[in-house]
Every structure is written in C-alpha cells, then in structure tokens.
N, CA, C and O atoms as CSV, one atom per row, in Angstrom:
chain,resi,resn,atom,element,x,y,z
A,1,UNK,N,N,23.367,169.309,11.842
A,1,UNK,CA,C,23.111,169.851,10.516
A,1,UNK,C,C,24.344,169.570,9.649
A,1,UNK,O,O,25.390,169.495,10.294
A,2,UNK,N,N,24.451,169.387,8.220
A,2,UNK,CA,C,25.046,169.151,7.799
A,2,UNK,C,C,25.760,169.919,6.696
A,2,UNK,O,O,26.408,169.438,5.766
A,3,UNK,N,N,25.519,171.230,6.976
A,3,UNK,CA,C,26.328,172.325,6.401
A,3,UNK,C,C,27.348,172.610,7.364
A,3,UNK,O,O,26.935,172.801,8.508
A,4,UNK,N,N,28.525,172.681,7.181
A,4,UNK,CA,C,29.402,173.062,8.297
A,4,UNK,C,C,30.203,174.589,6.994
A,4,UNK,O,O,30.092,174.958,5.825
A,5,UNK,N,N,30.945,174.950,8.241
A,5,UNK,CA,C,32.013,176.102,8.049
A,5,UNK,C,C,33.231,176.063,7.923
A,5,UNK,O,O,33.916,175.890,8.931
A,6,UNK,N,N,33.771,176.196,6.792
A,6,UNK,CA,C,35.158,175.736,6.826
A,6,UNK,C,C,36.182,177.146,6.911
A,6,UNK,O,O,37.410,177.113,6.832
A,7,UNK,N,N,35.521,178.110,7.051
A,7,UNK,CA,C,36.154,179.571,7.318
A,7,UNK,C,C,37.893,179.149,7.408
A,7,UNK,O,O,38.807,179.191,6.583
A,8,UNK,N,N,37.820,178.820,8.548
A,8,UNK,CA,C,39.499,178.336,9.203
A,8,UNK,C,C,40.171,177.812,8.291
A,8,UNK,O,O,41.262,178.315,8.024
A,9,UNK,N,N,39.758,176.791,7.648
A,9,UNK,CA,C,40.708,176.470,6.119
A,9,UNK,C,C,41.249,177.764,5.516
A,9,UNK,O,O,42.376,178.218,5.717
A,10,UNK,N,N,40.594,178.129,4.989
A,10,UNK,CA,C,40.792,179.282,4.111
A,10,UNK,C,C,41.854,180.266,4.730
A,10,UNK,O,O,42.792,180.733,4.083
A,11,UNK,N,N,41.558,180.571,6.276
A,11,UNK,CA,C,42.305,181.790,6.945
A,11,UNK,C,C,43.683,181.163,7.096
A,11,UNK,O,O,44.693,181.790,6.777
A,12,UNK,N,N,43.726,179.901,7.592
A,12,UNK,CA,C,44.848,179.529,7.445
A,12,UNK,C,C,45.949,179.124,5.877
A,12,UNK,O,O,47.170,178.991,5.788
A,13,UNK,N,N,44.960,179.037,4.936
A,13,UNK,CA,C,45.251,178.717,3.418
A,13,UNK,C,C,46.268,180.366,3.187
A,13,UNK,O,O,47.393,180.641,2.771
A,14,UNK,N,N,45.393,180.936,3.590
A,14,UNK,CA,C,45.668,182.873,3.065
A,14,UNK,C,C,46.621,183.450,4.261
A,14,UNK,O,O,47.156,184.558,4.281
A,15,UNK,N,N,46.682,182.656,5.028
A,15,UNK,CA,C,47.935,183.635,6.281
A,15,UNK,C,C,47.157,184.599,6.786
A,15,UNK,O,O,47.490,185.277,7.758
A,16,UNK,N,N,46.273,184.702,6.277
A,16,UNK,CA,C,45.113,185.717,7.558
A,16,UNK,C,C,44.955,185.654,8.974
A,16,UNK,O,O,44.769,184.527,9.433
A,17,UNK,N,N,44.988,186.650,9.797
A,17,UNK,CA,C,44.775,186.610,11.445
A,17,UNK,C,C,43.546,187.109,11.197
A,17,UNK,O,O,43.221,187.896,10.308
A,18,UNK,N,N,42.780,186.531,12.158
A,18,UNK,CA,C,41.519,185.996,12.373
A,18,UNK,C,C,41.072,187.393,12.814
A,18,UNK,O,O,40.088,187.708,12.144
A,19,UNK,N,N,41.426,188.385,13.714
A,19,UNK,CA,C,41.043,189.299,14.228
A,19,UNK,C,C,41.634,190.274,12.816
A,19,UNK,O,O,40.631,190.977,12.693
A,20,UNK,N,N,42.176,190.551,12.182
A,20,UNK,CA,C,42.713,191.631,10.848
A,20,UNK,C,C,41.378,190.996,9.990
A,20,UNK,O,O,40.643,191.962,9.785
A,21,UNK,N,N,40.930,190.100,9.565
A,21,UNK,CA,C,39.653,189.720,9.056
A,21,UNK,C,C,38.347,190.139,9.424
A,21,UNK,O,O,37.659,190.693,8.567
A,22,UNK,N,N,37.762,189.903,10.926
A,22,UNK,CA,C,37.054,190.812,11.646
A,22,UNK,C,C,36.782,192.420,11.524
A,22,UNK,O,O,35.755,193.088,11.643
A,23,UNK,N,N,38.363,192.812,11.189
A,23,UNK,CA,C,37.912,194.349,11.259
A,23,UNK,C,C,37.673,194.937,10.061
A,23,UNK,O,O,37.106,196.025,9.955
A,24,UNK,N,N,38.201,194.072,8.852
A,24,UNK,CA,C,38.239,194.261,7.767
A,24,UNK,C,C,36.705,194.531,6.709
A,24,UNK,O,O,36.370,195.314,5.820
A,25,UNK,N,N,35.823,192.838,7.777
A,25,UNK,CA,C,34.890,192.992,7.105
A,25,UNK,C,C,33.424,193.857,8.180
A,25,UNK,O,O,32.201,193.720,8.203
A,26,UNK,N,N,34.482,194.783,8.981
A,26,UNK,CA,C,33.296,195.202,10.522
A,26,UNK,C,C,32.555,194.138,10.917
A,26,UNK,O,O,31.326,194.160,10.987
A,27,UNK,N,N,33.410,192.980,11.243
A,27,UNK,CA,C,32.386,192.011,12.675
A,27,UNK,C,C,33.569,191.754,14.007
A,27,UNK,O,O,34.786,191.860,14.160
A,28,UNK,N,N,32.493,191.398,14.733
A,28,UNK,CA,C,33.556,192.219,16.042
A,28,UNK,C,C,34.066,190.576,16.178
A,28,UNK,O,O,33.419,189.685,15.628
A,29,UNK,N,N,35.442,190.260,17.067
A,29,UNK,CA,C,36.254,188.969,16.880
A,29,UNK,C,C,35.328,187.962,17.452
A,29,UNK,O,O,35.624,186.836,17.053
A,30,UNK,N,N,34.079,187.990,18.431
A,30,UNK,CA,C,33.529,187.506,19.128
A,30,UNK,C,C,32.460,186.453,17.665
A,30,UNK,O,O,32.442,185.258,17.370
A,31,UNK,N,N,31.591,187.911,17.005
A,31,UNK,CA,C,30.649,187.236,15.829
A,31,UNK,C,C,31.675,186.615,14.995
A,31,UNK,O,O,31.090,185.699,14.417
A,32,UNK,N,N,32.902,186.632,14.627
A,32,UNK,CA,C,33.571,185.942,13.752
A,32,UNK,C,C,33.992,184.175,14.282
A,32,UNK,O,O,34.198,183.225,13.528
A,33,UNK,N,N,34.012,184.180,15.393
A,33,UNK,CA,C,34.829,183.240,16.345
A,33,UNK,C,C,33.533,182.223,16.321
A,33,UNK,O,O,33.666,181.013,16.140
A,34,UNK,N,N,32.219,182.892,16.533
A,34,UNK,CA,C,30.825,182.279,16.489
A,34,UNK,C,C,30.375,181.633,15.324
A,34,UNK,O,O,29.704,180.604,15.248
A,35,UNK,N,N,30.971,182.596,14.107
A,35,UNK,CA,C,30.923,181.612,12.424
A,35,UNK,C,C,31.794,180.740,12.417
A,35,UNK,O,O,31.387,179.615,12.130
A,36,UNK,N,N,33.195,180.884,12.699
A,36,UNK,CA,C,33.816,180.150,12.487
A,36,UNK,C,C,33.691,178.804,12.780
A,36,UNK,O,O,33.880,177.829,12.052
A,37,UNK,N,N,33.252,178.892,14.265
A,37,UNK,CA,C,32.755,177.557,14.659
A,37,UNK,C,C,31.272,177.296,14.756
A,37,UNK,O,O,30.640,176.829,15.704
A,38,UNK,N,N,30.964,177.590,13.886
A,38,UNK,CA,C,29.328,176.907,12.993
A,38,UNK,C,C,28.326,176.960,14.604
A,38,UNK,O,O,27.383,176.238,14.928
A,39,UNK,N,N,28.827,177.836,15.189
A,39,UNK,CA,C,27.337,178.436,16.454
A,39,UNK,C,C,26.308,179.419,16.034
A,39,UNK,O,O,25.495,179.937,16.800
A,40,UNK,N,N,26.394,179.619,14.868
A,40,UNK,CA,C,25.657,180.258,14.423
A,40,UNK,C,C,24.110,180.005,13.329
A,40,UNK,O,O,24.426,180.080,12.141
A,41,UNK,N,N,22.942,179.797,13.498
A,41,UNK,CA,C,22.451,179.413,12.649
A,41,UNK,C,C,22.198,179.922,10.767
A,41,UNK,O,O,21.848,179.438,9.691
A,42,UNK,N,N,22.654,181.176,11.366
A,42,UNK,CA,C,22.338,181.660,9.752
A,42,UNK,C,C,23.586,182.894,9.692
A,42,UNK,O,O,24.182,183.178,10.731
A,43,UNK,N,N,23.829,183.405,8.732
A,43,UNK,CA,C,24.426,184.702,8.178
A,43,UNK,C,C,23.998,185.778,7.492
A,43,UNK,O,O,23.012,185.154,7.100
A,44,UNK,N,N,23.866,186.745,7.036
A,44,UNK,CA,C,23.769,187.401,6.077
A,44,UNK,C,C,24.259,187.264,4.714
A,44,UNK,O,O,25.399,186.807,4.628
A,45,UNK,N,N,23.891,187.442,4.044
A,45,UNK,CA,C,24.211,187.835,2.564
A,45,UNK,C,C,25.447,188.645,2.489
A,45,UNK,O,O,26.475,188.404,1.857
A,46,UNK,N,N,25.126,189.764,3.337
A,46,UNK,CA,C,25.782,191.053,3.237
A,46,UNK,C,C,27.283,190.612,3.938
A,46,UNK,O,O,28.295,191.033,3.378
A,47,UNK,N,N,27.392,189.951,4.895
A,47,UNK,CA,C,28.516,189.646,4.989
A,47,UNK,C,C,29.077,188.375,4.881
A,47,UNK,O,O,30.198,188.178,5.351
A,48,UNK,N,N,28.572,187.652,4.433
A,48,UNK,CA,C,28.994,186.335,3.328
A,48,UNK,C,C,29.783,187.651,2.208
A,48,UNK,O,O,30.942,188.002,2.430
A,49,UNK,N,N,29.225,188.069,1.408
A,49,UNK,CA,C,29.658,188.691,0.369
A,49,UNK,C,C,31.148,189.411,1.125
A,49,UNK,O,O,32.272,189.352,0.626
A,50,UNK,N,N,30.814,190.026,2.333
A,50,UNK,CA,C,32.384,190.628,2.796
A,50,UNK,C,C,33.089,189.882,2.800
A,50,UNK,O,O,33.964,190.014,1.944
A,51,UNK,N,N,33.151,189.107,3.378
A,51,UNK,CA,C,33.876,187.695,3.557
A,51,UNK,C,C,34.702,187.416,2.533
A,51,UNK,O,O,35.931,187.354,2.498
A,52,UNK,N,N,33.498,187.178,1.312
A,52,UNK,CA,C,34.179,186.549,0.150
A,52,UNK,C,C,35.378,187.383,-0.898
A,52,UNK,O,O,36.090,186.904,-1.780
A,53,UNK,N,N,35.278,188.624,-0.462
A,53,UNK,CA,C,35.473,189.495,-1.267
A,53,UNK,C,C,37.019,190.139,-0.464
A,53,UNK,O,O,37.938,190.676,-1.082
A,54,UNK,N,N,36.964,189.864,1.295
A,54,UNK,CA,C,37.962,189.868,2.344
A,54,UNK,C,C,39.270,188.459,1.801
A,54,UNK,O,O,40.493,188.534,1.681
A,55,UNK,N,N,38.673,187.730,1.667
A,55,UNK,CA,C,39.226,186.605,1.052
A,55,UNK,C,C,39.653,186.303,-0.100
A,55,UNK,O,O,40.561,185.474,-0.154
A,56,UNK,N,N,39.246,186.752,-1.066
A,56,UNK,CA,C,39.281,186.596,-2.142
A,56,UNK,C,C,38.782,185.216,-2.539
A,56,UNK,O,O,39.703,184.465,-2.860
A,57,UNK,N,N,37.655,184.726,-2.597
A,57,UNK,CA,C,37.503,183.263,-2.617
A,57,UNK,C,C,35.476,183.433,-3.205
A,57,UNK,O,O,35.035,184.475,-3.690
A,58,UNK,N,N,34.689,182.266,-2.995
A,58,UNK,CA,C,33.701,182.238,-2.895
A,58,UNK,C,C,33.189,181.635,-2.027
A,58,UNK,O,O,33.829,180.898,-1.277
A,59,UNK,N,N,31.183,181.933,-1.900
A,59,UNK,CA,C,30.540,181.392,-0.556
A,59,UNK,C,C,30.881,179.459,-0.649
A,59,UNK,O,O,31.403,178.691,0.160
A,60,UNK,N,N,30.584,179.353,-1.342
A,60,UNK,CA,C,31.232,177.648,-1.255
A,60,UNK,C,C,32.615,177.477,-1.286
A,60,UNK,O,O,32.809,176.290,-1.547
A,61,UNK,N,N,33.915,178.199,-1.121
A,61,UNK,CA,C,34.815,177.944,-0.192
A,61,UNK,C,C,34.427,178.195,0.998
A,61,UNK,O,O,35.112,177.408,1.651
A,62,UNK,N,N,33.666,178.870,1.864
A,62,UNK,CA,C,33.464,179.023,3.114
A,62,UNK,C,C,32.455,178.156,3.783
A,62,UNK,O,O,32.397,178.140,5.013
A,63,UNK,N,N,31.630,177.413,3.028
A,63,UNK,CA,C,30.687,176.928,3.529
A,63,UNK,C,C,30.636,175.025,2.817
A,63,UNK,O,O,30.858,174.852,1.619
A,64,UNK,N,N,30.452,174.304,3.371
A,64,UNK,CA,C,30.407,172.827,2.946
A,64,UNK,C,C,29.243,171.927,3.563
A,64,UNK,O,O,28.909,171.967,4.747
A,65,UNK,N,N,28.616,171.026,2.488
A,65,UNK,CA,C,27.629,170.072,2.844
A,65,UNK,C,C,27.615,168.725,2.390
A,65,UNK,O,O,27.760,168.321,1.236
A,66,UNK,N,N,27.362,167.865,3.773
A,66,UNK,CA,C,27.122,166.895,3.310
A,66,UNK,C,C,25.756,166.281,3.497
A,66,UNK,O,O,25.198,166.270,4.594
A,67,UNK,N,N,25.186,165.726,2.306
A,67,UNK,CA,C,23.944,165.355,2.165
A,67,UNK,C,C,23.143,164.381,3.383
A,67,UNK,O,O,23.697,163.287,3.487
A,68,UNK,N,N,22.347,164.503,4.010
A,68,UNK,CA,C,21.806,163.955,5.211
A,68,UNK,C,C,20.392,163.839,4.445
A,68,UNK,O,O,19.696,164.808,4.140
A,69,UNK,N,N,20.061,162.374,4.165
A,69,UNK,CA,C,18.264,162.052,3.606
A,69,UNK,C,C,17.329,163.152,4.554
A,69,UNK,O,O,16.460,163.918,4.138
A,70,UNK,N,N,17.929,162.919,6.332
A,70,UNK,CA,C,16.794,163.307,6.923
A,70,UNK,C,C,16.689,164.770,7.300
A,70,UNK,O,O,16.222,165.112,8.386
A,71,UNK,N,N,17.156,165.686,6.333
A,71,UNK,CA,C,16.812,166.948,5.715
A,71,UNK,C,C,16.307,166.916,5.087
A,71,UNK,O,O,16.481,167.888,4.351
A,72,UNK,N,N,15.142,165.900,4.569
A,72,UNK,CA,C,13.750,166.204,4.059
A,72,UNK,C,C,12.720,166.276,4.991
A,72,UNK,O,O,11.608,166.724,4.711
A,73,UNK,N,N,13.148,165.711,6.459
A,73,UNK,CA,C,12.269,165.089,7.047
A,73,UNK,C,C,11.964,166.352,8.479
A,73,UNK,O,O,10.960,166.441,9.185
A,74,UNK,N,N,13.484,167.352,8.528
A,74,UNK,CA,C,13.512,168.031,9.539
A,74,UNK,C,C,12.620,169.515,9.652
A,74,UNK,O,O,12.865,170.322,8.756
A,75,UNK,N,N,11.734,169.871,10.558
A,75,UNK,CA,C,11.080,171.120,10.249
A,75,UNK,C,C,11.632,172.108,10.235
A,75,UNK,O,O,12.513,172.324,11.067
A,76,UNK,N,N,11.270,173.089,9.223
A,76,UNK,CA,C,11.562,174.320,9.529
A,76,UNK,C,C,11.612,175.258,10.556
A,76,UNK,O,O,10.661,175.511,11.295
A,77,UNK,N,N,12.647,175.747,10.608
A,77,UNK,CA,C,13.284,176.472,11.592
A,77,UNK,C,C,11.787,177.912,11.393
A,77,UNK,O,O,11.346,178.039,10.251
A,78,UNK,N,N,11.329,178.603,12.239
A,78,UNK,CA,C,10.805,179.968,12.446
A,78,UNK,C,C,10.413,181.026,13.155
A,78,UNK,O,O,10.007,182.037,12.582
C-alpha cells in the first residue's frame, strides 16, 4: 500500500520519546510501535487528532502517499 507512516520523523524532529507520547495520547507503547511501523491497517480519527495535537503538527505530517495507478484496481478491504 502506498500510504506509509512517517510518525518517527516527526518524534525524532520534536525530541519526543516514543513511550512519553504513548501515554500522553493513552495508547499503550505496543499500539504505538504497531503505527509507527505501518502494521496497522487503519486508525481512528480520535487518535490521529491526539497525535496531532501531542505533536503539534498535522494528519499529513504523520501520514504520506505515493500514488500507485493500481489503487484503482485493488478491492475493498471489509
């Protein structure tokens, strides 16, 4: 897929420890460690918004895409 996670930029941009982030926005170091490295298929809203707001930044600093044609072609996930 061609949305990836660039979380780690950022934490390292801001001097943030990865686990002081976790508790900050209540996800335990395990679900954070799982976004970070894009094992995750989806997120919430609700904590995208923590995130962004933990950070001071926005959801497109945390998140990046590059265009793949055959994401017209792939089925929906349900």
């Amino acid at each position: 897929m061609p949305i990836r996670v660039t979380l780690d930029e950022i934490i390292v941009r801001k001097g943030v420890k990865a686990r002081d982030l976790a508790a900050e926005v209540g996800l335990s170091e395990t679900q954070l460690s799982l976004f970070r490295s894009g094992k995750v298929k989806g997120i919430r809203f609700r904590t995208l918004s923590k995130l962004c707001a933990a950070l001071e930044c926005r959801p497109a600093d945390l998140l990046d895409y590059d265009f793949d044609p055959a994401d017209f072609d792939a089925p929906d996930e349900g």
